[in-house]
C-alpha positions in Angstrom: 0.2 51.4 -26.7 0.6 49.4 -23.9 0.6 45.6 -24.2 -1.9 43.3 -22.7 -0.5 40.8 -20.7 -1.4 37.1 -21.6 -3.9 35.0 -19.4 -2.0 32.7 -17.5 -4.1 29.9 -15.7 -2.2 26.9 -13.9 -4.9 24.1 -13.5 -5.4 20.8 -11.1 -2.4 19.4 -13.2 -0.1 21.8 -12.5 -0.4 22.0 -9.0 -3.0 20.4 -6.5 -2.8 16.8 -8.4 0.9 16.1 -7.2 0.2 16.9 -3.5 -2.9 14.8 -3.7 -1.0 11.8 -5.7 1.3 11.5 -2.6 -1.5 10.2 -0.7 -3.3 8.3 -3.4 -6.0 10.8 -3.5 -7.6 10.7 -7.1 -10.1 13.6 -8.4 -13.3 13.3 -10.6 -15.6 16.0 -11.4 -16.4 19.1 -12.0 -19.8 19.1 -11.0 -22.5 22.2 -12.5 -20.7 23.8 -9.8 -17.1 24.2 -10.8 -16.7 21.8 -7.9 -14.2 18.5 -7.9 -14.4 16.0 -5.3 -11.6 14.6 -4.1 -11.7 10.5 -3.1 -9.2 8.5 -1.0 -8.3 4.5 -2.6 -11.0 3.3 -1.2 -13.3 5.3 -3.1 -14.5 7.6 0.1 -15.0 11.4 -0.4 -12.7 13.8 2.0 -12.7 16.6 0.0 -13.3 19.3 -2.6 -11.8 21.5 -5.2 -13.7 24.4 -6.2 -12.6 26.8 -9.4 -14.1 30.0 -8.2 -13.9 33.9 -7.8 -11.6 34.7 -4.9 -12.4 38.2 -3.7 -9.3 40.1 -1.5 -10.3 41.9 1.5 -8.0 45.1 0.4 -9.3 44.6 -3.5 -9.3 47.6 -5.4 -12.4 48.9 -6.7 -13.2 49.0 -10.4 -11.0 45.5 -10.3 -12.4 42.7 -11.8 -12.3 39.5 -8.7 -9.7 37.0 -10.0 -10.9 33.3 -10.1 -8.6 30.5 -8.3 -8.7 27.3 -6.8 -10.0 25.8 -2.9 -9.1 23.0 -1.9 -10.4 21.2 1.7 -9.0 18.0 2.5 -10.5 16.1 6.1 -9.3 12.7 6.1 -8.9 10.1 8.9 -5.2 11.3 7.9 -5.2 14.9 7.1 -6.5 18.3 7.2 -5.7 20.9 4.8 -7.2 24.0 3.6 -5.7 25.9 0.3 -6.2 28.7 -1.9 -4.3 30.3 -4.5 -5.1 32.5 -7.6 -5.2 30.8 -11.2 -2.5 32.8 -12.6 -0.6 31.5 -9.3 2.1 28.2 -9.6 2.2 26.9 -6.1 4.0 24.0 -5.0 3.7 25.1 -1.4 1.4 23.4 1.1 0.6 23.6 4.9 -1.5 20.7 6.2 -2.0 19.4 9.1 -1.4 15.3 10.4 -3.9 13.6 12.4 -1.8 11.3 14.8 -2.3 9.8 18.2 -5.5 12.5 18.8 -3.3 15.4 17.7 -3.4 17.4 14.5 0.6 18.1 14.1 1.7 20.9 11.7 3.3 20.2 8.2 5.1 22.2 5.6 5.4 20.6 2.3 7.6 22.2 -0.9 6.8 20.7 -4.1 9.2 22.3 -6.5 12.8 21.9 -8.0 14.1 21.3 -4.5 11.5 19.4 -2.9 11.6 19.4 1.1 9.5 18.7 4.2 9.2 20.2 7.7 7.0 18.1 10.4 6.3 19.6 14.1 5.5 15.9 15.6 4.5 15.8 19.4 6.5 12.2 20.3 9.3 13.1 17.7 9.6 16.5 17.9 11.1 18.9 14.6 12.1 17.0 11.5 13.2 18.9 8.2 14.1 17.0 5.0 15.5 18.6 1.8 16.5 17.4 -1.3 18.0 19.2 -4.3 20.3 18.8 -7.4 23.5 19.7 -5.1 22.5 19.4 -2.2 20.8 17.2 0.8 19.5 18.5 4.5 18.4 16.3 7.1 17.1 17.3 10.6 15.4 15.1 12.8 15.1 13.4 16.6 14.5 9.7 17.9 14.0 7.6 21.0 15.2 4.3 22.8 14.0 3.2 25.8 16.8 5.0 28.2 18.5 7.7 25.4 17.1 11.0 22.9 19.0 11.2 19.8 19.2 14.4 17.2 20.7 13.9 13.9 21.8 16.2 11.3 23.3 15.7 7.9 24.4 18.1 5.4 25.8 17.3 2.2 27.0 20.2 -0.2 28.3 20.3 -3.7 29.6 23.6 -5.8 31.6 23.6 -8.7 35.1 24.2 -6.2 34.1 22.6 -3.0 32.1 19.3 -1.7 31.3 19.3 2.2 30.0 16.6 4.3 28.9 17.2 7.6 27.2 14.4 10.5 26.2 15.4 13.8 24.7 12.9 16.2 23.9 14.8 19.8 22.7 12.4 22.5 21.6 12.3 26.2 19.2 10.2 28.8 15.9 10.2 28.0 14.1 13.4 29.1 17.2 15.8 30.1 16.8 17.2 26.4 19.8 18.8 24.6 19.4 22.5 26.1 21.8 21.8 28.4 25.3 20.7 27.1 26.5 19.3 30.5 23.5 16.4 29.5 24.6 15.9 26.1 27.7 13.9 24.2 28.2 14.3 20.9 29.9 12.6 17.8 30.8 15.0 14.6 31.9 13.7 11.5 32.9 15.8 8.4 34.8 16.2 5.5 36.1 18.6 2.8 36.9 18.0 -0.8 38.7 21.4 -1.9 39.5 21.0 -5.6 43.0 22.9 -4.9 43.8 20.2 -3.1 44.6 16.2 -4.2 43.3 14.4 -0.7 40.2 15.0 0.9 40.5 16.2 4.7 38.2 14.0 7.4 37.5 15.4 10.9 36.4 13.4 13.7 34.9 15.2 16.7 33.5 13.7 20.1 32.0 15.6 23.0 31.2 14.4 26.5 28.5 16.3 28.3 30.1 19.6 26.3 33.8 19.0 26.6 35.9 17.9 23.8 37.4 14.7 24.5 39.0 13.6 20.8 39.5 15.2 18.1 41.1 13.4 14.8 42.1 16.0 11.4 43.9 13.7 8.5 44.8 14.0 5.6 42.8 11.3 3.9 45.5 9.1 2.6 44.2 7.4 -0.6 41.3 9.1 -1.0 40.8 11.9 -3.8 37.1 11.3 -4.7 33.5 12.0 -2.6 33.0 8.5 -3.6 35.8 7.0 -1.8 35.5 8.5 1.6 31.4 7.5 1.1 32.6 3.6 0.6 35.4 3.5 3.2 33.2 5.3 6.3 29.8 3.6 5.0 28.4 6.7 4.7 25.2 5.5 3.4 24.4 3.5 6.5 23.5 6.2 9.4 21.2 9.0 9.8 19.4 8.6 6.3 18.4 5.3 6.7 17.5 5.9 10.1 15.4 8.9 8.8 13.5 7.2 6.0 12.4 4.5 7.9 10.9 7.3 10.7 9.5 9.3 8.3 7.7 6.5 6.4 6.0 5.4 9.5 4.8 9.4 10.4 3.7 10.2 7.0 0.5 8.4 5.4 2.1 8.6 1.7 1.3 5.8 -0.8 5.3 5.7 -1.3 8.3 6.4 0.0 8.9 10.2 0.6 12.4 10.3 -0.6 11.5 8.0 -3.7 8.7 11.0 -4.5 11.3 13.4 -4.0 13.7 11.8 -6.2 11.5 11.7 -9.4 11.1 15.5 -8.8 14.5 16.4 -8.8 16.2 16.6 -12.3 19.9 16.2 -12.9 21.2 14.8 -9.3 24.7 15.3 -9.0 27.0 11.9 -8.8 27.7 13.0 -5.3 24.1 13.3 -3.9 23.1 10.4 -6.1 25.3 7.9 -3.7 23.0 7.9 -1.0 20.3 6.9 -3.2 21.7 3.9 -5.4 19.3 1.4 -4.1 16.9 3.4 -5.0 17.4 4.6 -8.2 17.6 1.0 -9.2 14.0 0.2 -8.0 12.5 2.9 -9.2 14.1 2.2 -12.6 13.2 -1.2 -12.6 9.7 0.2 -11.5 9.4 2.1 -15.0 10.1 -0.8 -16.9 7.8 -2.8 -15.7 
């Protein structure tokens, strides 16, 4: 006799709640109608959660409809439209930003590894990803007379640690399709556990040609640690990146201090970008 399998329902809790705690949306509800409304912090309805039968176009017949969740969010901020099954742990969202008269696309991952991807019209593609060994970000900026595109990778395994920088940049509106209009600076490093000293490379490009290029033998410096004191490693593209993406996203807090309380178990190397941090959001919890 086959066994029946056991009901599995992921609630509010489980999964809308901590997309909707990033923007300081609170719920209250239900109503007679299964229905939750969703208010902003100043107590303003812009949207709904409904618990509800959620029929499938291709359903089977003689198959009871499942129940799930719809949510509807349209703030001055946002627009979002969800729905998932019950037995269904999501922590994937698609949304869209209401900036400058446009509605800009926005992929949000809630999980483990937490991690954002943003189509902005002024600052074009930006990717962020944090996990428990490992660190991705992607994004593009502006002066008055230069473009900028940044890229930082940091990678830890239990034989090999890699650090990689790229800064591309070129006059303001050439773009980087073309390499003739773009110089470049590249700035890496290895830490193979085989080996005692940790190996920097220093790369620069004018419009596509390559003119230095610096491999050494990092004299002095065995750990991840030192090479991140004696380059400043934490000064760059992630500052530069948190400040950007703090001004494009309407969160009630800091997007990489949300990420950081959802990521368990940060490895020491990862962790060094995020001291100052770490300290206020400790400080935060004892208060």
């Amino acid at each position: 006799m086959q066994e029946e399998k056991e009901n599995i329902h992921y609630g509010i809790i489980e999964c809308e709640s901590k997309f909707l705690n990033l923007f300081g949306y609170q719920i209250i509800g239900p109503n007679a109608s299964n229905r939750y409304f969703i208010l902003d912090s100043e107590e303003q309805e812009v949207g709904f959660i409904q618990y509800k039968k959620i029929p499938h176009e291709h359903e089977k017949k003689n198959v009871s409809t499942p129940y799930g969740y719809v949510m509807k969010i349209d703030s001055p901020q946002l627009k979002c439209k969800r729905t998932r099954k019950e037995d269904t742990l999501s922590n994937h969202y698609l949304f869209f930003l209401k900036r400058n008269g446009h509605e800009e696309p926005v992929k949000l991952c809630l999980g483990d590894s937490p991690s954002v991807e943003i189509w902005d019209k002024d600052y074009g593609y930006m990717s962020f990803l944090l996990g428990h060994n490992r660190l991705y970000c992607e994004f593009q900026s502006e002066t008055l007379k230069y473009s900028f595109k940044e890229l930082l990778t940091v990678t830890i395994s239990d034989s090999h640690q890699k650090y990689e920088n790229l800064l591309d940049f070129c006059e303001k509106g050439k773009g980087f399709m073309e390499k003739k209009d773009v110089s470049s600076f590249h700035f890496s490093f290895d830490k193979d556990y085989s080996k005692r000293e940790i190996q920097v490379e220093e790369l620069f490009y004018d419009k596509g040609e390559v003119v230095s290029r610096d491999i050494v033998e990092a004299s002095g410096l065995i750990t991840f640690e030192d090479v991140f004191e004696k380059y400043n490693l934490k000064a760059g593209s992630l500052e530069r990146f948190q400040t950007l993406i703090d001004e494009i996203l309407p969160l009630q807090k800091n997007l990489v201090v949300s990420f950081l309380e959802m990521v368990e178990n940060l490895s020491p190397e990862i962790a060094l970008f995020f001291t100052s941090l770490e300290k206020e959001m400790t400080r935060e919890k004892k208060l």
